[in-house]
N, C-alpha and C positions, 0 to 999 in steps of 0.2 A: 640260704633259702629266703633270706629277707630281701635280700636284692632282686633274689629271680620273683616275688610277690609283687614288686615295686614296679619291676618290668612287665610283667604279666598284667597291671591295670592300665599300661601304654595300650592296649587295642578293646578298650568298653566303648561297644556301640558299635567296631569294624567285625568283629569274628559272628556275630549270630547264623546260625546256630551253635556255632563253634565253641566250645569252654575260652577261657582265659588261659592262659597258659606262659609262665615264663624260665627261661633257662641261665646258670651260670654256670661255664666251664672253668675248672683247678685246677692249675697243675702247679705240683710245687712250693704250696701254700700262696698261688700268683694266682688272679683272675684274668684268666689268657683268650675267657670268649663268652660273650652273651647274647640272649635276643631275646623276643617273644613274638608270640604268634599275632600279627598285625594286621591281617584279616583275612575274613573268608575265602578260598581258595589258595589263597598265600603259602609260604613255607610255614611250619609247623615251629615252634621256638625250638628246639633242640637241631633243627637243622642252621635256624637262624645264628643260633648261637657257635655250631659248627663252623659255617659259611665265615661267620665274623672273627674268624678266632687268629690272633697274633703270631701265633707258632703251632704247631704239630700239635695234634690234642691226643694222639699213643699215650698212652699209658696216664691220661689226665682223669679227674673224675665231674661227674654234672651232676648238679643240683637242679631238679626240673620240679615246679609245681602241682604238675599232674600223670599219671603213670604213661611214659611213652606208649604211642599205637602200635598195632601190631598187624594195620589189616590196609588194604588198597583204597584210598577213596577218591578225594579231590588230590592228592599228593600222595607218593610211595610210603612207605611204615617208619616210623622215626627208629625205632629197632635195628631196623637194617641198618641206618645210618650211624648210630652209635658202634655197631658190631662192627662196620667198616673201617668208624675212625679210630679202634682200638683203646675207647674207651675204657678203665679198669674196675671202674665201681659208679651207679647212680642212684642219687638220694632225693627219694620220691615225697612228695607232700601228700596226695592221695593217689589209692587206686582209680579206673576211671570206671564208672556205673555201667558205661556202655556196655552191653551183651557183646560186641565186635572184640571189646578187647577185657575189661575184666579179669585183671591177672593175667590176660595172654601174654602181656608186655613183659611184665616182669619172670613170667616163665623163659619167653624164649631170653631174654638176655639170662637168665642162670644157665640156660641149656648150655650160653657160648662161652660158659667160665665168666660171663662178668657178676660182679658180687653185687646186690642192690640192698637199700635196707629203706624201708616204707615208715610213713608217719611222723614226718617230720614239718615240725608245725602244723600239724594235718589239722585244727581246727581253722586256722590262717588261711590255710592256703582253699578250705572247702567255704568258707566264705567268700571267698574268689567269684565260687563256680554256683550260687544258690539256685542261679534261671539255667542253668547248662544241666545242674545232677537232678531237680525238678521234671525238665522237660525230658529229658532221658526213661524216666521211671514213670511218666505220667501220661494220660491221653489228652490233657487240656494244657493249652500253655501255662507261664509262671505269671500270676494276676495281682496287679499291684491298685491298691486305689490311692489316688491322689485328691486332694483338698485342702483349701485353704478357708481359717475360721475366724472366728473370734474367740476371745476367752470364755464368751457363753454358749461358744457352739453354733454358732450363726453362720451360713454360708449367703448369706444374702440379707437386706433388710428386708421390712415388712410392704417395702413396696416391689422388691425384689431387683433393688441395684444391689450390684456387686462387683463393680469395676472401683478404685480395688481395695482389698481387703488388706493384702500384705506390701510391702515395698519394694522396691525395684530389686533389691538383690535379693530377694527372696524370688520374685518375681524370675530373675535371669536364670536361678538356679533351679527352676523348674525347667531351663531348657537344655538343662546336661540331662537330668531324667530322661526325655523324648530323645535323646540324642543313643542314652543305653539302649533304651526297651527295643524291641521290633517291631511292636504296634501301638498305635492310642486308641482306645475307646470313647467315645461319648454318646449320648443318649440324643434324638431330636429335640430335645423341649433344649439342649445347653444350646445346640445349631441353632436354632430358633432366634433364642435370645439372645446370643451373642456375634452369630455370624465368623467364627475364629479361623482359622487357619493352620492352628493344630501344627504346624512343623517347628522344626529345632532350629531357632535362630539364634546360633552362636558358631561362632569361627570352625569349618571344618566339619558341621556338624552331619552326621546322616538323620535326615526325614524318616519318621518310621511312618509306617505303611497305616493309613488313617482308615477306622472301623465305626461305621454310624449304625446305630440298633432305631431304626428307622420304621416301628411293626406298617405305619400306615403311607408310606413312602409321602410325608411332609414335605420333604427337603426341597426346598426351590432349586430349581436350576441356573437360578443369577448369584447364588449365593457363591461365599469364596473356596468352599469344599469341594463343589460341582465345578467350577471355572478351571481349576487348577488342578482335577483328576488325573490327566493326563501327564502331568509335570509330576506327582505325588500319587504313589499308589493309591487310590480307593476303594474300599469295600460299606455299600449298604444292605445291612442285615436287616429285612423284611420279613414280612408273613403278607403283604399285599398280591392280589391277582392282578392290580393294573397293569397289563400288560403294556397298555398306551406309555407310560411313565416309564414302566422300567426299560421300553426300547430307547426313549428320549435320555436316558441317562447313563445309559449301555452308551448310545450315542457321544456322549460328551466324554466317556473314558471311565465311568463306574464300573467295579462287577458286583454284578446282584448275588446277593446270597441268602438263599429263604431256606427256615426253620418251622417248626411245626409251632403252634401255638400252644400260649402258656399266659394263661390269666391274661387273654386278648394281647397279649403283645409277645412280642420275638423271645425264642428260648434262648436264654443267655448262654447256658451251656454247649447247646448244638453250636450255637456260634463259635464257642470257645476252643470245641472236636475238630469243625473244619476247619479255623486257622493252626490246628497244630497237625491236621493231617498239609498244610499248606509249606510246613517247617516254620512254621511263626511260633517261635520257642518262647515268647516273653508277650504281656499288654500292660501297656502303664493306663489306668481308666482315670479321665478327667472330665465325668459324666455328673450329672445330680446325684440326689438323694434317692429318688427313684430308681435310676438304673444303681445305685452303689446296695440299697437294697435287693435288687433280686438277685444281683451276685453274691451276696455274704447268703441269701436264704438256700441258694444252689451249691452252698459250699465252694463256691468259685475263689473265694480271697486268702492269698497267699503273704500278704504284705500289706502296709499301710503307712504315706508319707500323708504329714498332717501338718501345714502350714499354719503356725498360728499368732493370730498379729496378738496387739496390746492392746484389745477395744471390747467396747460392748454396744449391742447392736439393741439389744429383750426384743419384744413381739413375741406371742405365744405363736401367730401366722409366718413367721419369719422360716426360712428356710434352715435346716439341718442335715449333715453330712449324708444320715440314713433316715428316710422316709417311713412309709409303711407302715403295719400294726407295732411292730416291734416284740422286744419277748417279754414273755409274762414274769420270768423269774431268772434271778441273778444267774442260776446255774446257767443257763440257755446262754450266758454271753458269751460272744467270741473274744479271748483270752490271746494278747500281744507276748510275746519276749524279747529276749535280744536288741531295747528299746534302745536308741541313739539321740541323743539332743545335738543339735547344730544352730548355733545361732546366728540369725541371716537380719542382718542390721540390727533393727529394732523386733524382730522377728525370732520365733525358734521356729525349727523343722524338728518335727516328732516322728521318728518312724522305729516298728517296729514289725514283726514279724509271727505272725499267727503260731499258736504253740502247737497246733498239730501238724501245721509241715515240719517243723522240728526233726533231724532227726535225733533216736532216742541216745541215749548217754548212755 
């Protein structure tokens, strides 16, 4: 199961909305076939691993990280494909949330005499899937905010540079991030000031689909967001009636997406509904303080990756990750677990994971 985990993180960033998923076929105490699911529309790993397999897989057993399908979608049921190849037993890491199959899986192969037995490494292998079992069970995608600080908390100095804070491989290593998620968020005021281009440059990488919370349609049309809409999906999220603007940006390859208002600017949630009515299962947010606040106040934040150099910037005016009034009392804070240190040069990466997406123990 360790192997089929290992394979199963070969497709982060190709399968969205797809889970991860990786298989190893046994026979004979021999690994005679593996694969993982390598991206969206592709073959499923357990077919992958069939397809791949060295000898006859009758009577072999599979080790798969998540409970085989059971139902038609982009590709036929991997069920069926086990039941064909005469597989005699499969050892699952979780069941899968989906309503499509949810023990369907594991039902029908009992039905066919094959023996299956669930929970194997199952905390391993559901850390695999945290933006997959999320978006499954949720109406808003899996929200992640991104920033990088100082040791005092600084996201900018007091004259507001911030180019840069952290170092180059801290810096690259924000571009596997963009390469998982399915969307980036940022707010106008980061467009503004920094003019980015928000895609995943490193070898291979997929561009996630770029989302500007835009309430007063600011965004210039020379900027590198607008020029490049048409190469790079685009979505700006508005509460404007400029109609003049939003044809001129429609134009250059934007789609406009308006929400109702909420303390004069764009509802971050309604934003959040219609990219997951969109199948946009995942947002890595590399917005200010501003927008990083109305998403933790709307309960939007699911995760937090927290780049933090070796520096100190002070300024009582200086910029900070979260903006806003803030909370009156300790209780009120949002509460991380599952914390990871990663050390990226001279840099750590802090991420951890909000305690009420948790599931319970």
């Amino acid at each position: 199961m360790r192997r089929a985990i290992e394979l199963a993180k070969k497709g982060c960033g190709y399968t969205n909305p797809n889970p991860l998923v990786g298989a190893v076929i046994v026979k004979d105490q021999r690994v005679i076939g593996e694969g993982y699911h390598e991206k969206i529309g592709g073959l499923h790993a357990e077919r992958n691993a069939l397809k791949n397999c060295i000898e006859d897989p009758e009577g072999a057993e599979i080790y798969v990280t998540l409970e085989p399908c059971c139902h038609y979608g982009k590709t036929p049921p991997c069920t069926e494909a086990l039941i064909e190849a005469g597989i005699k037993k499969v050892y699952v890491g979780n069941l899968d949330p989906n309503p499509k199959v949810a023990g369907g899986g594991i039902k029908i192969l009992n039905d066919h005499g094959i023996e299956t037995e669930t929970g194997i490494l199952e905390e391993e292998c559901r850390q695999l899937n945290d933006i997959f079992f999320h978006y499954i069970q949720n109406d808003i995608p899996y929200t992640a905010l991104k920033y990088a600080m100082t040791l005092d908390g600084k996201i900018a100095t007091a004259t507001g540079e911030s180019k840069w804070i952290t170092g180059e491989e801290a810096r690259r290593h924000v571009h596997t991030l963009r390469h998982q998620y399915a969307a980036i968020m940022a707010g106008i005021g980061t467009v503004l000031a920094d003019d980015p281009m928000l895609n995943a440059r490193i070898e291979h990488g997929n561009d996630p689909i770029r989302v500007i919370c835009d309430s007063n349609l600011r965004i210039s049309e020379g900027s590198n967001i607008v020029k490049t809409a048409r190469e790079i999906p685009t979505i700006i999220a508005t509460i404007s009636k400029d109609q003049e603007k939003i044809a001129k940006l429609e134009q250059k390859g934007c789609k406009i997406l308006k929400t109702s208002e909420q303390d004069g600017k764009v509802n971050v949630k309604e934003v959040l509904k219609q990219l997951r009515n969109m199948e946009i299962d995942s947002v890595l947010v590399e917005g200010g303080g501003i927008l990083n606040e109305s998403l933790i106040k709307n309960d939007c934040v699911h995760k937090v990756y927290a780049y933090i150099a070796p520096k100190l910037f002070g300024g009582e005016k200086a910029k900070t990750p979260v903006e806003g009034k803030g909370i009156e009392r300790i209780q009120e804070a949002l509460v991380f677990d599952e914390l990871k240190a990663t050390p990226l040069g001279n840099d750590i990466l802090l991420e951890g994971k909000v305690r009420s997406c948790l599931p319970e123990s």
